[in-house]
N, CA, C and O atoms as a Maestro MAE file, in Angstrom:
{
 s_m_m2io_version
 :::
 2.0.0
}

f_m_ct {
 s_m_title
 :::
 protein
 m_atom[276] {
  # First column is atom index #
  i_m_mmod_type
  r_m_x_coord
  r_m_y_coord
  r_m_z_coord
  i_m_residue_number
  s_m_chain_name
  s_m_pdb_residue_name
  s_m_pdb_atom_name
  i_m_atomic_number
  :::
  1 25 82.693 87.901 -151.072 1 A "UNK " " N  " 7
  2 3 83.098 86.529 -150.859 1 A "UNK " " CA " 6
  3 2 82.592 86.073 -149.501 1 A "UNK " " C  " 6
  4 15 82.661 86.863 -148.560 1 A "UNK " " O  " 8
  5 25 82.090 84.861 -149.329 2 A "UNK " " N  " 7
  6 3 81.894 84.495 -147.953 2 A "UNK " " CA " 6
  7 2 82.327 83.029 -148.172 2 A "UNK " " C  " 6
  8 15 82.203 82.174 -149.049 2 A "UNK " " O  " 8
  9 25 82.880 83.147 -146.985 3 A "UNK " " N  " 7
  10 3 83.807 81.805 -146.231 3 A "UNK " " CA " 6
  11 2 82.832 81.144 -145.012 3 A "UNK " " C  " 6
  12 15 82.377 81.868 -144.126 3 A "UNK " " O  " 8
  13 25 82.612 79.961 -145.053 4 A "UNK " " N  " 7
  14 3 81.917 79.043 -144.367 4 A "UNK " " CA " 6
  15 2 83.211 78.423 -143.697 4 A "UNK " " C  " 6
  16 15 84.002 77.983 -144.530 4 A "UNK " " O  " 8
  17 25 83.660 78.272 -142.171 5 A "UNK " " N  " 7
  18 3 84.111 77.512 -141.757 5 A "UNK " " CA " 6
  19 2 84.268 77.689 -139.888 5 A "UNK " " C  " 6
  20 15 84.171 78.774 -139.313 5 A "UNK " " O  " 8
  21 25 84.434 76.823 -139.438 6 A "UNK " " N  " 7
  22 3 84.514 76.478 -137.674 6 A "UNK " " CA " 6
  23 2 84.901 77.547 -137.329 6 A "UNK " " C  " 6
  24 15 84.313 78.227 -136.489 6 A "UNK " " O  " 8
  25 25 86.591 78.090 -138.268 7 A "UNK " " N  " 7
  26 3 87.055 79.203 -137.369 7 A "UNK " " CA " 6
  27 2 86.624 80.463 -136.979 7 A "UNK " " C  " 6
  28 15 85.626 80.995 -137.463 7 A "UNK " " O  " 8
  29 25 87.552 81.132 -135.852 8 A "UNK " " N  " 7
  30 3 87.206 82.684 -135.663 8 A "UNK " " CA " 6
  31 2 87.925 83.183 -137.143 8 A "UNK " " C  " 6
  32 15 88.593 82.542 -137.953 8 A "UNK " " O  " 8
  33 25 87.461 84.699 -137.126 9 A "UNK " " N  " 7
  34 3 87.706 85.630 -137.873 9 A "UNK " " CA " 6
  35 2 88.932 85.752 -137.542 9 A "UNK " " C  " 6
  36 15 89.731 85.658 -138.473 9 A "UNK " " O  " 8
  37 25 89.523 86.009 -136.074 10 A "UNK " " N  " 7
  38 3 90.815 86.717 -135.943 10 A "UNK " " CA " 6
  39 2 91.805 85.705 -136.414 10 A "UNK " " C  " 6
  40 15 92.897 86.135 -136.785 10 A "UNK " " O  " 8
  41 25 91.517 84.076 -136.460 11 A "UNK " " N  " 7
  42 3 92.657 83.097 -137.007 11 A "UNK " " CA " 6
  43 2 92.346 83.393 -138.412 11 A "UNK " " C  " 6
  44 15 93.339 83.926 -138.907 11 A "UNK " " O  " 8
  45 25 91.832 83.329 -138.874 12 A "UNK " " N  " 7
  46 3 92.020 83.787 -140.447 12 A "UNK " " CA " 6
  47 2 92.999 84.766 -141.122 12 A "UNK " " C  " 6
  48 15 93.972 84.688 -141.872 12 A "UNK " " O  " 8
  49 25 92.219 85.811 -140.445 13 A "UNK " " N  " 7
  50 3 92.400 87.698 -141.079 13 A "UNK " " CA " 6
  51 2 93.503 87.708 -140.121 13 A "UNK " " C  " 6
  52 15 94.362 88.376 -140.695 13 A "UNK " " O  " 8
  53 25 93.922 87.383 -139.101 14 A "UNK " " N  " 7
  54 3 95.132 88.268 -137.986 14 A "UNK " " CA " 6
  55 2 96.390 87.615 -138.276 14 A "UNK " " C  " 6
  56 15 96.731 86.497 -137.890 14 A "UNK " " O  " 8
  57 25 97.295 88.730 -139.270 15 A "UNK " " N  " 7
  58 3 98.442 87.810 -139.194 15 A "UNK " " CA " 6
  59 2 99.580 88.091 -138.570 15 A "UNK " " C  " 6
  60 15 100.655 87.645 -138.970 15 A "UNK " " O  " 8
  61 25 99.459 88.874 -137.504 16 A "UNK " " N  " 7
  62 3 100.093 89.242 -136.282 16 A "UNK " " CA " 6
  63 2 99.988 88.362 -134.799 16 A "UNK " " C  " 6
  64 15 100.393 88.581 -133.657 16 A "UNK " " O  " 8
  65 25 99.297 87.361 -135.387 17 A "UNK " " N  " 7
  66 3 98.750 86.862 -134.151 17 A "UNK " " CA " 6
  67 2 99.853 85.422 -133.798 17 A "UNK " " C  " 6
  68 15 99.971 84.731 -134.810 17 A "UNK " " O  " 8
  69 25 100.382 85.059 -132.989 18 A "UNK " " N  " 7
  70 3 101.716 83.905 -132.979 18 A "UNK " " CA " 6
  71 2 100.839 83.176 -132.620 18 A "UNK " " C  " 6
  72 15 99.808 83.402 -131.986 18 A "UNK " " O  " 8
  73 25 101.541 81.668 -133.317 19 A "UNK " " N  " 7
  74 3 100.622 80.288 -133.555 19 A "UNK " " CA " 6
  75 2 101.575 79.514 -133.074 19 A "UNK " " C  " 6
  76 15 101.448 78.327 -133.375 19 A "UNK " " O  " 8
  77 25 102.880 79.912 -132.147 20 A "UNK " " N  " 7
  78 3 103.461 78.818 -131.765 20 A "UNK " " CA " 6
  79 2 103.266 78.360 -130.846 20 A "UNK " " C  " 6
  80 15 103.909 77.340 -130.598 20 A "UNK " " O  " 8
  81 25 102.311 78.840 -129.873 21 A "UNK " " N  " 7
  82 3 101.586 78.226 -128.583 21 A "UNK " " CA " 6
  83 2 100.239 77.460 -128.460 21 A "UNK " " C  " 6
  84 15 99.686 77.192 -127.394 21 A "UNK " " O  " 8
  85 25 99.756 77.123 -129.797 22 A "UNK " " N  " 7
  86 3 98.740 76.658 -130.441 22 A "UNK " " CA " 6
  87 2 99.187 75.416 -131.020 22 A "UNK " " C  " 6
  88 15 99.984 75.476 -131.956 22 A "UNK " " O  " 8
  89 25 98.689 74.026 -130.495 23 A "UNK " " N  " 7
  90 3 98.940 72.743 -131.080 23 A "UNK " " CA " 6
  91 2 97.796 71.950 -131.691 23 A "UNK " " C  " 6
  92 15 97.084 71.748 -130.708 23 A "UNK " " O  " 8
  93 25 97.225 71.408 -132.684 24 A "UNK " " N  " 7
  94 3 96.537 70.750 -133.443 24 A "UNK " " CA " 6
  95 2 96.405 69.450 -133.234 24 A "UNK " " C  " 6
  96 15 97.199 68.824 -133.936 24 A "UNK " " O  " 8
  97 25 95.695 68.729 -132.519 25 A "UNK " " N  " 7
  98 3 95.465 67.095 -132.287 25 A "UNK " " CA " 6
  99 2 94.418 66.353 -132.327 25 A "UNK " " C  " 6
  100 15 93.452 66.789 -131.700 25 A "UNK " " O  " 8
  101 25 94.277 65.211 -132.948 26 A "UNK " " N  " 7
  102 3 92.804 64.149 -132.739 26 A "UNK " " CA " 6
  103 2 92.503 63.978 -131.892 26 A "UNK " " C  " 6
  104 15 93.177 62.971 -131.674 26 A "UNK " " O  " 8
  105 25 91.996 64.109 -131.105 27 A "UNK " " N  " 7
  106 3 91.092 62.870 -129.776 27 A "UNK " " CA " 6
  107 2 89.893 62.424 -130.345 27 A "UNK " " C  " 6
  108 15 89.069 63.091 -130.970 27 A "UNK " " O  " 8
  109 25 89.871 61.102 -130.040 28 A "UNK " " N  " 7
  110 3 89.151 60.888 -129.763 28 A "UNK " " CA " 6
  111 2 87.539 60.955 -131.555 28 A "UNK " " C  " 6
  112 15 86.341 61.219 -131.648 28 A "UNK " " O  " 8
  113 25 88.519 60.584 -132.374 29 A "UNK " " N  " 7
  114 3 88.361 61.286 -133.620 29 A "UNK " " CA " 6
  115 2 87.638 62.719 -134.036 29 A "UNK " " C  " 6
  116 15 86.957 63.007 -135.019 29 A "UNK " " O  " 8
  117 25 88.030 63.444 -132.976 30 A "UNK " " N  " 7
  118 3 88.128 64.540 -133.374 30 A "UNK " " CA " 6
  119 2 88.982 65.659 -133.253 30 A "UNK " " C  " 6
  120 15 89.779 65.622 -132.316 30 A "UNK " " O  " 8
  121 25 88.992 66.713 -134.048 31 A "UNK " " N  " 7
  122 3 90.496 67.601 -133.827 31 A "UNK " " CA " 6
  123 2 90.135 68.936 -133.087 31 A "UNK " " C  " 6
  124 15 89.380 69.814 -133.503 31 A "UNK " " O  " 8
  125 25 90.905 68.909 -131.773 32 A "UNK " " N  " 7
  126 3 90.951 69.811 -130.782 32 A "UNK " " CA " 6
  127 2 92.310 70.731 -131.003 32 A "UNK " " C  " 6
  128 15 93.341 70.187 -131.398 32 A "UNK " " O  " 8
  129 25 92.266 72.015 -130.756 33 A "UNK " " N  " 7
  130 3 93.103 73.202 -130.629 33 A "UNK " " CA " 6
  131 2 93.597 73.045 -129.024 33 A "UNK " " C  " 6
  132 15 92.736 73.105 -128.146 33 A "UNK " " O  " 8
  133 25 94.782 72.874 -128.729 34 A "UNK " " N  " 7
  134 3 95.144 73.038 -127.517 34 A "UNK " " CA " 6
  135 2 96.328 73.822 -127.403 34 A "UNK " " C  " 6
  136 15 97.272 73.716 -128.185 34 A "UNK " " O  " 8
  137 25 96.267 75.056 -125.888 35 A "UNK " " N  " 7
  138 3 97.656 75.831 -125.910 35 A "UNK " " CA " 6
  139 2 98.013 75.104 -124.436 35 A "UNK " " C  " 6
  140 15 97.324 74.473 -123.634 35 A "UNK " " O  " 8
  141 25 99.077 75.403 -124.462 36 A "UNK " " N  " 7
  142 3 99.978 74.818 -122.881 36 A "UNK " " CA " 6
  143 2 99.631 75.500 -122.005 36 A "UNK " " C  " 6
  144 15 99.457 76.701 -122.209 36 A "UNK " " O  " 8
  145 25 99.436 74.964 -120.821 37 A "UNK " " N  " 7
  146 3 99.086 75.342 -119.455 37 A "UNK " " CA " 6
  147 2 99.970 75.045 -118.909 37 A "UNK " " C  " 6
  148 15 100.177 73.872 -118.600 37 A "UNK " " O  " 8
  149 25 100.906 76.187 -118.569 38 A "UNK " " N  " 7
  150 3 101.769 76.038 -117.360 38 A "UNK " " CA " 6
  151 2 101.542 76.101 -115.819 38 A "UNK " " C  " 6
  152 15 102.377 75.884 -114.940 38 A "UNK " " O  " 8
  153 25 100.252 76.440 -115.685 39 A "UNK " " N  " 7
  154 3 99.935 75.789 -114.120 39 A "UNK " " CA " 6
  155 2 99.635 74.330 -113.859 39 A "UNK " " C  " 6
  156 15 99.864 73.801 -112.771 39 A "UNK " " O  " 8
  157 25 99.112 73.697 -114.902 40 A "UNK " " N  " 7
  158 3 98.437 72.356 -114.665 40 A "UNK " " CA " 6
  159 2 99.698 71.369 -115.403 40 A "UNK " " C  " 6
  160 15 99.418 70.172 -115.323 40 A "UNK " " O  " 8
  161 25 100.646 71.575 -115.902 41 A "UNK " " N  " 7
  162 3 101.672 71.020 -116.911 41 A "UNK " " CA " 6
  163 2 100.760 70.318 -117.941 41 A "UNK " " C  " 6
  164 15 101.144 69.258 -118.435 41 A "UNK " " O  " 8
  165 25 99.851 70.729 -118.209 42 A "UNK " " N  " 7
  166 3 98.898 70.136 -119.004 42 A "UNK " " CA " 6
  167 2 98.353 70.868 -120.096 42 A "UNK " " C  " 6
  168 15 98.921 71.944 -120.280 42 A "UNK " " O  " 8
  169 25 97.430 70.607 -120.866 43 A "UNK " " N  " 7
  170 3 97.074 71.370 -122.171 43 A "UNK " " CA " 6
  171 2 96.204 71.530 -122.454 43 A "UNK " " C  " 6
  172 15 95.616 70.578 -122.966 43 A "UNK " " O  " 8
  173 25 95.501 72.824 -122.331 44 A "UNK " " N  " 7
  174 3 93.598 73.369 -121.817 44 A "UNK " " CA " 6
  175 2 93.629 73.771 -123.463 44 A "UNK " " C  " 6
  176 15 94.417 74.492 -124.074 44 A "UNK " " O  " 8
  177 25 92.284 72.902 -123.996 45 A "UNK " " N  " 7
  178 3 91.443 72.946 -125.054 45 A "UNK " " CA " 6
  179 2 90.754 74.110 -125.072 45 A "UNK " " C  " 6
  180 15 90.020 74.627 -124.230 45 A "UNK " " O  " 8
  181 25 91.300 74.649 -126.792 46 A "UNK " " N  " 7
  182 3 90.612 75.909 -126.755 46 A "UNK " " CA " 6
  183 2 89.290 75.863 -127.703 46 A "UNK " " C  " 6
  184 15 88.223 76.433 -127.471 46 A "UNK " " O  " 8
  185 25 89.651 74.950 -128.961 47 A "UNK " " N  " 7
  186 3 88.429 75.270 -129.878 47 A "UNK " " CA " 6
  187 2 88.611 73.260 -130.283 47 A "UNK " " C  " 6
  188 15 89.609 72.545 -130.372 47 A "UNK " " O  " 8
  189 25 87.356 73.015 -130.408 48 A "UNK " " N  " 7
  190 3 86.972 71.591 -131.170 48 A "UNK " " CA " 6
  191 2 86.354 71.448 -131.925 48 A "UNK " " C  " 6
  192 15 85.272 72.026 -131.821 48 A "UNK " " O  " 8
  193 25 86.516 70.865 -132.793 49 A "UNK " " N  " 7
  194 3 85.945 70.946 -134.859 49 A "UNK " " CA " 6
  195 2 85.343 69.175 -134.679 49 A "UNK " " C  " 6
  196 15 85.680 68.498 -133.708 49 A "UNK " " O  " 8
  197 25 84.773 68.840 -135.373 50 A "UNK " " N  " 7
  198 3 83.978 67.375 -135.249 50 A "UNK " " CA " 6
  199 2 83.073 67.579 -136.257 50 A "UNK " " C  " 6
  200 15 82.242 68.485 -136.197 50 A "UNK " " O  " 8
  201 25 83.166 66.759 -137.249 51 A "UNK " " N  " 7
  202 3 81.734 66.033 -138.423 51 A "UNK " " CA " 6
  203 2 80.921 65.857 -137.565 51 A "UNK " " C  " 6
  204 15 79.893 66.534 -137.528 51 A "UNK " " O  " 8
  205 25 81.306 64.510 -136.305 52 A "UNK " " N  " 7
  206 3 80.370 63.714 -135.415 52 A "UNK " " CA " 6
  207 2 79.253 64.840 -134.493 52 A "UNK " " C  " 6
  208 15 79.712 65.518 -133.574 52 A "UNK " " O  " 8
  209 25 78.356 64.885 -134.730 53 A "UNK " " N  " 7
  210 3 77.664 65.956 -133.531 53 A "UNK " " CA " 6
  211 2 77.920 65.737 -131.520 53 A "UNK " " C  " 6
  212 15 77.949 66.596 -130.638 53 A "UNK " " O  " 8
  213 25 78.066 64.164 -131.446 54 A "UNK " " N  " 7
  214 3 78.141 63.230 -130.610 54 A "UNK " " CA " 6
  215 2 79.201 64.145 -129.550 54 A "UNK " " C  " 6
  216 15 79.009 64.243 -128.338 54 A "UNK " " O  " 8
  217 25 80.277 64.739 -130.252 55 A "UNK " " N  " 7
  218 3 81.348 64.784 -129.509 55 A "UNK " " CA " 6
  219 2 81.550 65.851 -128.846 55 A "UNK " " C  " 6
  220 15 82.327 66.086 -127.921 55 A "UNK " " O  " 8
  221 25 80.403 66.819 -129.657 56 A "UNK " " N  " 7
  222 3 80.409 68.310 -129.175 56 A "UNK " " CA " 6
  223 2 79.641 68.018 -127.682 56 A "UNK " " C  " 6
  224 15 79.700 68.860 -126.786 56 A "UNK " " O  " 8
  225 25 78.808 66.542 -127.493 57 A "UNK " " N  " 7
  226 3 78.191 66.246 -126.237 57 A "UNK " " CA " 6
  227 2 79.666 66.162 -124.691 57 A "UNK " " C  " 6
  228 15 79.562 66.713 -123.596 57 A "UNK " " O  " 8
  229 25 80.725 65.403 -125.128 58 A "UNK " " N  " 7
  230 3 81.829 65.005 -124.487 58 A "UNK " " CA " 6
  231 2 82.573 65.986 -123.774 58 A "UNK " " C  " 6
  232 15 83.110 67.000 -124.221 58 A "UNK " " O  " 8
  233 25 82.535 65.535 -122.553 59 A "UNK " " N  " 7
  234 3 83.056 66.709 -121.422 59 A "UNK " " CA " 6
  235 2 84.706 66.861 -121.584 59 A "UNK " " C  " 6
  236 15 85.318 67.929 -121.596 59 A "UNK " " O  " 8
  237 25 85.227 65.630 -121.697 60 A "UNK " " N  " 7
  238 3 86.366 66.099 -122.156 60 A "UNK " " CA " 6
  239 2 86.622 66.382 -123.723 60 A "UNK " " C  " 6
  240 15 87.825 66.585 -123.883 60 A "UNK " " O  " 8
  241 25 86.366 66.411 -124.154 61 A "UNK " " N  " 7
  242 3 86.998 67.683 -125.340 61 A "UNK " " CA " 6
  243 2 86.036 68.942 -125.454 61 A "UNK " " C  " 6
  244 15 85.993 69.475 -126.563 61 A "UNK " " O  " 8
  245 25 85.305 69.448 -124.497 62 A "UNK " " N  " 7
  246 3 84.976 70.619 -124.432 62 A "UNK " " CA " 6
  247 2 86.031 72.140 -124.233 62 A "UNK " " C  " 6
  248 15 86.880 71.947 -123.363 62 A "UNK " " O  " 8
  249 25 86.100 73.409 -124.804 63 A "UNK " " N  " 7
  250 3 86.745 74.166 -124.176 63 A "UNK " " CA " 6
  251 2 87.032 74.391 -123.065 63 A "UNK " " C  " 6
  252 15 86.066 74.344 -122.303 63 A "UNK " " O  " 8
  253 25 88.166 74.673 -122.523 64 A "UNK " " N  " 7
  254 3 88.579 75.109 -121.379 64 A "UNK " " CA " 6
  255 2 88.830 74.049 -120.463 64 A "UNK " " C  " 6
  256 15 89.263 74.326 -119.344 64 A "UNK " " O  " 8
  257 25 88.498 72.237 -120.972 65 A "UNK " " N  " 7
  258 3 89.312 71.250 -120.049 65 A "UNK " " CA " 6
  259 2 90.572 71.160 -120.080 65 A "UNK " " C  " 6
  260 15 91.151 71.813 -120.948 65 A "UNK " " O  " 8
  261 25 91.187 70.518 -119.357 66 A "UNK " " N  " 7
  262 3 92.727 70.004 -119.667 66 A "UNK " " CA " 6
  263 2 92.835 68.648 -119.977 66 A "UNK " " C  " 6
  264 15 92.253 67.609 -119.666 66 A "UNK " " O  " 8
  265 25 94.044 69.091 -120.902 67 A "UNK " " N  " 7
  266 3 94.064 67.258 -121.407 67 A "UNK " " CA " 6
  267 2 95.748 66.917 -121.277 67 A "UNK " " C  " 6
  268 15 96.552 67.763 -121.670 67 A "UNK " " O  " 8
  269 25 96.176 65.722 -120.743 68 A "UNK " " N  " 7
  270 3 97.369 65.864 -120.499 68 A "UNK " " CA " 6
  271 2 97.782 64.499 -121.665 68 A "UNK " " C  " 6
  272 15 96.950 63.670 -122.034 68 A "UNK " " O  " 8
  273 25 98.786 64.513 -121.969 69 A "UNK " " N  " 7
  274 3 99.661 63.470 -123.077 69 A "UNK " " CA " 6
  275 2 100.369 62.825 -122.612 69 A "UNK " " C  " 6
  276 15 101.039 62.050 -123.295 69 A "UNK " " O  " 8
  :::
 }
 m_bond[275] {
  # First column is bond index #
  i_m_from
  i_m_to
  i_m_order
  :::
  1 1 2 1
  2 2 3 1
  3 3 4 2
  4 3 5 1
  5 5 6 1
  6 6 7 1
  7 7 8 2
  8 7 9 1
  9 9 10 1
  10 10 11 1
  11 11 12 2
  12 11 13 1
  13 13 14 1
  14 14 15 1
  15 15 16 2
  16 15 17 1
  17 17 18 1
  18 18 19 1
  19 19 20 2
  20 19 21 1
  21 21 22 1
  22 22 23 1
  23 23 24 2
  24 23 25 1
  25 25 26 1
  26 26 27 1
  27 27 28 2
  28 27 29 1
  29 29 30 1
  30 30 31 1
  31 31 32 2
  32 31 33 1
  33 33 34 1
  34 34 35 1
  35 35 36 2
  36 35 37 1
  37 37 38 1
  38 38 39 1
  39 39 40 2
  40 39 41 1
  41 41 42 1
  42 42 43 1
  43 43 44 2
  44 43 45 1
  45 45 46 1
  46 46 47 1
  47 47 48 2
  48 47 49 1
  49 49 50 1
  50 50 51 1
  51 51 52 2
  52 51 53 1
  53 53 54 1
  54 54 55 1
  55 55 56 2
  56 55 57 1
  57 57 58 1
  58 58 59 1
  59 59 60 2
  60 59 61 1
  61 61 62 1
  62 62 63 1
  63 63 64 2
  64 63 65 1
  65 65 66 1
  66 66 67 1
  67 67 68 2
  68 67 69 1
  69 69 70 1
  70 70 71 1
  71 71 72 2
  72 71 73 1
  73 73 74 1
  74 74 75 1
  75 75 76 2
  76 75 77 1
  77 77 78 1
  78 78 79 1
  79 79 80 2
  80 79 81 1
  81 81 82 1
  82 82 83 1
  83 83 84 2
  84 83 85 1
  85 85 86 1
  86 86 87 1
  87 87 88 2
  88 87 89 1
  89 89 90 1
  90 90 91 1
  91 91 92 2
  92 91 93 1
  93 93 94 1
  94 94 95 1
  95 95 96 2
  96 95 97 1
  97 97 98 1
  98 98 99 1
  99 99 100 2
  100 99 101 1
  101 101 102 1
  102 102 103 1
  103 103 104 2
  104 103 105 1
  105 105 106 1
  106 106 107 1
  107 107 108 2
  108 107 109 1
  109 109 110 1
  110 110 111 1
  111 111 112 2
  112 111 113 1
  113 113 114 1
  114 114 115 1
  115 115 116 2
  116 115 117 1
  117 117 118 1
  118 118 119 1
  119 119 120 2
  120 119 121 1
  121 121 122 1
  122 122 123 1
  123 123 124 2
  124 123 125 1
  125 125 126 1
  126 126 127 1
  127 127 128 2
  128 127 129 1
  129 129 130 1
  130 130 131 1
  131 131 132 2
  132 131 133 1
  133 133 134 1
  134 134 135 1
  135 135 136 2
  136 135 137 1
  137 137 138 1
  138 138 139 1
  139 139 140 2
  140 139 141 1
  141 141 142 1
  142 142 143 1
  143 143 144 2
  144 143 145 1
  145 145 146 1
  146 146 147 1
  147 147 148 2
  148 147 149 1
  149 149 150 1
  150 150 151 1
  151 151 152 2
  152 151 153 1
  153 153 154 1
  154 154 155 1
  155 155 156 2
  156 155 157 1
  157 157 158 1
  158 158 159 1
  159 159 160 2
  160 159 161 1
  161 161 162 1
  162 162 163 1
  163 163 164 2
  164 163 165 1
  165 165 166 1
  166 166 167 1
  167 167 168 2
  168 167 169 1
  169 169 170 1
  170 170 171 1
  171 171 172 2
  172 171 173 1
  173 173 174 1
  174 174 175 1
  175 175 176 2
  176 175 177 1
  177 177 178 1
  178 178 179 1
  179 179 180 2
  180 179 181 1
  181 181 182 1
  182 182 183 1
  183 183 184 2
  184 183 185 1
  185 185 186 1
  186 186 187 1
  187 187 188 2
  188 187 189 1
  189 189 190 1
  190 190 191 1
  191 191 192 2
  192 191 193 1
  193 193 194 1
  194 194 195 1
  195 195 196 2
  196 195 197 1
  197 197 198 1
  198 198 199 1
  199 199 200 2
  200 199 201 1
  201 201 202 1
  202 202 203 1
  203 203 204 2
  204 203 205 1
  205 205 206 1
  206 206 207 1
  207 207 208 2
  208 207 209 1
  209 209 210 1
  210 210 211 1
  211 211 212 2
  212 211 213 1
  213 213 214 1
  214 214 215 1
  215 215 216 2
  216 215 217 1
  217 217 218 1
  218 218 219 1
  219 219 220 2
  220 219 221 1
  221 221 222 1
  222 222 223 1
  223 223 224 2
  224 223 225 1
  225 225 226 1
  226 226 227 1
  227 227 228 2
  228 227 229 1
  229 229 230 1
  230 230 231 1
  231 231 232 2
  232 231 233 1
  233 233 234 1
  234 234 235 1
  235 235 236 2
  236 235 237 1
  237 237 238 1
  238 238 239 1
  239 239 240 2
  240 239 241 1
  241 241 242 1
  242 242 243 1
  243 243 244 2
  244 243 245 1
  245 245 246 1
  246 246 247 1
  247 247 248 2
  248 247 249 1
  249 249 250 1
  250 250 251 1
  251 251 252 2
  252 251 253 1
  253 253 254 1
  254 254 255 1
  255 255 256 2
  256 255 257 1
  257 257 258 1
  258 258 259 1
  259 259 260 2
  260 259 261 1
  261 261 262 1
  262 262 263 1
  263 263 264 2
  264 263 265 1
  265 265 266 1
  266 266 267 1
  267 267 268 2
  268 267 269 1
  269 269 270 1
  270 270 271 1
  271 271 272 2
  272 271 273 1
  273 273 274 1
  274 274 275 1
  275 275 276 2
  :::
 }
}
């Protein structure tokens, strides 16, 4: 079987792995993975999915910025 998609292997297959520090959101029409940053009270982008190619250009929704709400 092969699976075509954005994610890692370990979110798939790992089901030991806790997803409650992991939040799911649009920006910007596209959907970014963000976990909480408790140094910045803010919320550092881990993975970004986009149809648009455009967005993978955009500094803020790149990995590892912070994005605050």
């Amino acid at each position: 079987m092969i699976i075509y998609t954005p994610l890692l292997e370990q979110e798939i297959f790992d089901e030991e792995q806790q997803h409650d520090n992991f939040y799911w959101l649009n920006v910007d029409h596209a959907t970014v993975k963000m976990r909480r940053d408790e140094e910045s009270n803010g919320y550092e982008i881990v993975h970004m999915t986009s149809t648009n190619p455009a967005d993978y250009l955009k500094k803020h929704l790149q990995p590892g910025s912070i994005y605050y709400l």
